[in-house]
C-alpha positions in Angstrom: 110.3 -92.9 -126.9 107.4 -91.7 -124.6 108.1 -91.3 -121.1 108.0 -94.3 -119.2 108.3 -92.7 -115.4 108.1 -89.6 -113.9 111.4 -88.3 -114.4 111.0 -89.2 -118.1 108.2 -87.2 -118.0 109.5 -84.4 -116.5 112.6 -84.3 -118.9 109.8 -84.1 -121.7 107.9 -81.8 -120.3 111.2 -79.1 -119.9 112.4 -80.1 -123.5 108.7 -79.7 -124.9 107.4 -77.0 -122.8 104.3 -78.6 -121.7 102.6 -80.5 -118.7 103.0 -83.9 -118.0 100.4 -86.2 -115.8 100.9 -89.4 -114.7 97.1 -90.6 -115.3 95.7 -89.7 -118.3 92.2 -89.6 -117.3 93.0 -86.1 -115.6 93.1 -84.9 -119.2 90.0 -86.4 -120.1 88.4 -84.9 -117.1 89.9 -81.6 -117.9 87.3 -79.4 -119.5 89.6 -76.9 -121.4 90.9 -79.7 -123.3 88.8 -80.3 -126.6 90.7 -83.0 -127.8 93.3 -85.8 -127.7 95.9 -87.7 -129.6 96.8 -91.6 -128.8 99.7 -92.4 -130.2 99.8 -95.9 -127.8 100.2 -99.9 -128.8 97.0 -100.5 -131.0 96.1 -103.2 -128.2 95.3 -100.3 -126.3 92.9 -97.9 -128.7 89.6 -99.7 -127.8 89.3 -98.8 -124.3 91.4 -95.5 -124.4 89.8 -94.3 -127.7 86.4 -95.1 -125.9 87.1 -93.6 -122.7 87.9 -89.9 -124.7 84.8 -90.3 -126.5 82.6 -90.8 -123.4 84.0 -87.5 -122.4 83.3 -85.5 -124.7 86.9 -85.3 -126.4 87.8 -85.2 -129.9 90.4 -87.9 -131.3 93.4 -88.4 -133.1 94.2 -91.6 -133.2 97.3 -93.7 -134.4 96.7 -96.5 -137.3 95.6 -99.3 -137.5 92.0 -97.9 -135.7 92.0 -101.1 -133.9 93.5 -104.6 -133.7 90.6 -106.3 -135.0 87.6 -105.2 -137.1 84.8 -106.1 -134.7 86.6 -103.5 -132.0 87.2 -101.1 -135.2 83.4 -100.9 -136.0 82.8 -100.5 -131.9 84.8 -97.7 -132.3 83.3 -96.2 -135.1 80.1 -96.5 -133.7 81.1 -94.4 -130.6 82.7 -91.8 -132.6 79.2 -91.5 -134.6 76.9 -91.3 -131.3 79.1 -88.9 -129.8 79.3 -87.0 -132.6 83.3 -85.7 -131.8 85.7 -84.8 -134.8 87.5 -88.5 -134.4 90.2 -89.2 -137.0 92.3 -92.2 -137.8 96.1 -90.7 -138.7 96.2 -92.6 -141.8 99.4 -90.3 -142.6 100.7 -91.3 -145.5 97.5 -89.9 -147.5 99.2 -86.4 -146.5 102.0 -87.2 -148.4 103.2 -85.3 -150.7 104.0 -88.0 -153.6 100.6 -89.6 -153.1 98.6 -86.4 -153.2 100.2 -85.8 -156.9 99.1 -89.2 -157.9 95.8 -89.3 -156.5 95.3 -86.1 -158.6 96.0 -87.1 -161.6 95.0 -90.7 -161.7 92.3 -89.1 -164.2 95.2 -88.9 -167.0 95.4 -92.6 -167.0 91.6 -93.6 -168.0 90.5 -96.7 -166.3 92.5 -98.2 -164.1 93.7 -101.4 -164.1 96.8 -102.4 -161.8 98.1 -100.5 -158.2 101.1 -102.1 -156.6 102.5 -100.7 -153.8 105.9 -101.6 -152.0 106.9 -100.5 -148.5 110.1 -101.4 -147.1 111.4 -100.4 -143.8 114.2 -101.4 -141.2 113.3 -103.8 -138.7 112.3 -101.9 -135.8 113.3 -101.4 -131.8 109.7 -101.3 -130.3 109.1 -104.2 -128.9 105.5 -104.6 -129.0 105.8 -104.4 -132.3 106.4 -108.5 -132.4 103.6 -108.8 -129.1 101.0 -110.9 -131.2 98.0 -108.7 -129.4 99.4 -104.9 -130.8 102.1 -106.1 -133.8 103.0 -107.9 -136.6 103.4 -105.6 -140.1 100.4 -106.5 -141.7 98.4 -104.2 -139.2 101.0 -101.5 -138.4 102.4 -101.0 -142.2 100.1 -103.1 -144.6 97.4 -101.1 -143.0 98.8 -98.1 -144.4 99.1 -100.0 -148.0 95.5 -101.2 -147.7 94.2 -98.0 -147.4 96.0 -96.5 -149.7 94.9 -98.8 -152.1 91.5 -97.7 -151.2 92.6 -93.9 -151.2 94.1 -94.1 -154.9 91.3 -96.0 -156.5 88.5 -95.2 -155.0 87.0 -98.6 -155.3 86.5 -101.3 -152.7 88.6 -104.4 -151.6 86.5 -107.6 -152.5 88.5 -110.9 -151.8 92.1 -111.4 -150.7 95.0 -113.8 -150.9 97.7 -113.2 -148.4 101.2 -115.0 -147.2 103.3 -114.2 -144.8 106.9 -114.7 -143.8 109.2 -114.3 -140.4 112.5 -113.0 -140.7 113.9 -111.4 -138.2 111.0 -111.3 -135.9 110.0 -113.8 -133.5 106.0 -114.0 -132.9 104.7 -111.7 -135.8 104.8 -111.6 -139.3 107.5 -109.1 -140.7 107.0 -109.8 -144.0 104.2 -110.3 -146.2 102.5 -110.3 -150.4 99.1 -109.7 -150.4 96.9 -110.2 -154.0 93.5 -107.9 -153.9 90.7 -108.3 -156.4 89.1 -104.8 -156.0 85.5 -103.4 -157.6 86.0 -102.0 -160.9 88.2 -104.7 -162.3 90.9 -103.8 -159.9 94.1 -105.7 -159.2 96.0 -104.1 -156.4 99.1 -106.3 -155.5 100.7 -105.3 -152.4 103.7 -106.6 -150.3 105.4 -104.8 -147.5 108.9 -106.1 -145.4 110.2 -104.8 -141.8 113.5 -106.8 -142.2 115.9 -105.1 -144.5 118.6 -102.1 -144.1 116.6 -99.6 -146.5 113.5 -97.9 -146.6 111.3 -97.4 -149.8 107.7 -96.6 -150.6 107.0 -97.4 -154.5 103.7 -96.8 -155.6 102.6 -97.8 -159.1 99.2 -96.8 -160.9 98.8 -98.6 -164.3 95.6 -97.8 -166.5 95.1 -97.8 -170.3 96.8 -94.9 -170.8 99.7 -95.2 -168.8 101.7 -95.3 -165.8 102.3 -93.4 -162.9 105.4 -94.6 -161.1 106.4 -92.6 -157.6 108.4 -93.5 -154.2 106.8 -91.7 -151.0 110.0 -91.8 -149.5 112.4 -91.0 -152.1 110.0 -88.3 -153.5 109.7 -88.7 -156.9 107.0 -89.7 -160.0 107.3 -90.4 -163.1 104.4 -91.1 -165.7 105.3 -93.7 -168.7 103.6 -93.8 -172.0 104.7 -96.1 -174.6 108.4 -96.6 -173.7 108.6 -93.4 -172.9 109.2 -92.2 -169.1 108.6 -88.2 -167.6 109.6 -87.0 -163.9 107.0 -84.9 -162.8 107.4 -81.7 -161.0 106.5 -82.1 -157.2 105.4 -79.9 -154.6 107.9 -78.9 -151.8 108.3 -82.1 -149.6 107.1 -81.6 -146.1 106.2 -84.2 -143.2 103.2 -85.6 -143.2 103.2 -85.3 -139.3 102.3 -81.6 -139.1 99.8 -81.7 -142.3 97.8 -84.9 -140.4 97.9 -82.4 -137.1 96.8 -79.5 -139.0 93.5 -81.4 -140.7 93.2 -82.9 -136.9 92.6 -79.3 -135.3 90.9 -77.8 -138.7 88.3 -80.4 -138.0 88.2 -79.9 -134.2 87.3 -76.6 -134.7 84.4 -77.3 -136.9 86.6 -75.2 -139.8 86.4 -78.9 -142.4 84.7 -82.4 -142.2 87.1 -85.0 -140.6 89.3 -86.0 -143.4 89.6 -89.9 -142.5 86.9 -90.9 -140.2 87.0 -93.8 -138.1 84.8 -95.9 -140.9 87.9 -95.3 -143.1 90.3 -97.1 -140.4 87.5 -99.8 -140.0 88.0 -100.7 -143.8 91.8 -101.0 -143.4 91.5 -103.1 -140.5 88.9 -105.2 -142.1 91.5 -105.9 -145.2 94.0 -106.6 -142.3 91.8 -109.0 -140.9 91.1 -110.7 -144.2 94.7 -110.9 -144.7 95.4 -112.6 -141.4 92.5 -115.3 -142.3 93.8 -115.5 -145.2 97.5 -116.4 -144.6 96.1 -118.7 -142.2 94.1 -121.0 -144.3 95.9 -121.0 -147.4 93.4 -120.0 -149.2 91.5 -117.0 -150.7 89.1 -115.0 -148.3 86.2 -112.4 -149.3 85.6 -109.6 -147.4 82.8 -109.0 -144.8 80.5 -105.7 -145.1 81.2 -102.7 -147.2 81.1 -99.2 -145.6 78.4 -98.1 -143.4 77.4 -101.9 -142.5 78.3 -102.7 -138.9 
């Protein structure tokens, strides 16, 4: 948990070796700094992401970008006039299971289905059921909505969304989700917060076959006919330190941002459409493609 006093600050700064201040605007002031990572309550990115772009900082920036799109394409239009390296730490594109099926979604010729399933235990942060910064279609179907974007490659047209409460209180902490992407598309995702077991299946389905994989579990298989395959896998490692790495490789002016802040904007735009969605009842098409503010 971050420190919420100065004494929890100044355990973490012994146990991490580093300096802790008690207003973060001396480190946006500071001019040896080059850039900053927010890993804060998405209620908070728009004026904090803002402020470190006004001074001159690159950012890292938890998902979802923002909690709405409007304040998502604000932000993206900062990060352009500024012209920092400002990334949205979509991390799950860094792992390892993903990676393998994004590379060979080739082998299965046109694409036809992508489901994708995360489960996770309910979780101890409380803001995480605060209507303004929760609820898991923004802070775990934003990670599904953009990989569905990641492994395709096409764009999310019209959604239908419902949602369920189980153990929350205020916020959604369940929810299925039906999207009707370009290219013929059907991407069918539906994630949970409220059970005692974490999973991440992915499924790609085209007309020559399957690729099945779990990002947690780490595996893949591909399925032709009724017949099934595990794949070989690069070593696992944490997507954490890989997200970091592209962050400062981009800071540095070594590689192009990998997920720019337009990227997050489309997420949170699905999100959105979800929300509207669930609301109504009823199906809901999605407003402006990439580059359209």
């Amino acid at each position: 948990m971050p420190p919420r006093s100065r004494a929890g600050g100044d355990a973490g700064e012994r146990e991490l070796k580093t300096r802790f201040v008690e207003d973060y605007r001396r480190i946006l002031d500071a001019p040896e700094i080059d850039g900053v990572i927010l890993a804060v309550p998405p209620n908070l990115h728009l004026r904090l992401v803002s402020e470190a772009l006004a001074a001159g900082k690159g950012v890292l920036v938890e998902k979802p970008l923002a909690t709405c799109a409007r304040d998502a394409a604000v932000l993206t239009q900062a990060a352009r006039a500024a012209g920092n390296a400002a990334m949205v730490a979509q991390t799950l594109r860094f792992n390892t299971v993903v990676g393998a099926i994004r590379e060979r979604r080739n082998e299965l010729g046109r694409l036809r289905v992508v489901s994708l399933s995360l489960r996770f235990e309910p979780s101890g942060r409380v803001w995480l059921d605060d209507p303004e910064a929760g609820g898991t279609l923004q802070n775990i179907g934003v990670h599904s909505f953009d990989l569905a974007r990641f492994l395709t490659g096409e764009e999310v047209e019209e959604v239908y969304c419902t949602t369920q409460k189980w153990e929350s209180l205020n916020t959604e902490d369940s929810f299925a989700a039906f999207l009707a992407m370009s290219g013929g598309i059907t991407a069918l995702v539906e994630n949970d917060r409220a059970t005692d077991s974490r999973s991440g299946r992915i499924e790609l389905v085209g007309e020559k076959g399957q690729l099945c994989g779990d990002l947690v579990q780490g595996v893949l298989q591909v399925i032709r006919g009724s017949q099934s395959r595990t794949l070989p896998l690069p070593p696992s490692s944490p997507t954490l330190p890989r997200c970091l790495s592209a962050f400062t490789a981009a800071l540095l002016g070594e590689t192009p941002v990998p997920i720019p802040f337009a990227e997050g904007w489309r997420a949170v735009q699905i999100v959105d459409a979800c929300r509207e969605s669930a609301r109504m009842k009823m199906p809901r098409r999605m407003a402006g493609q990439l580059g359209e503010a």
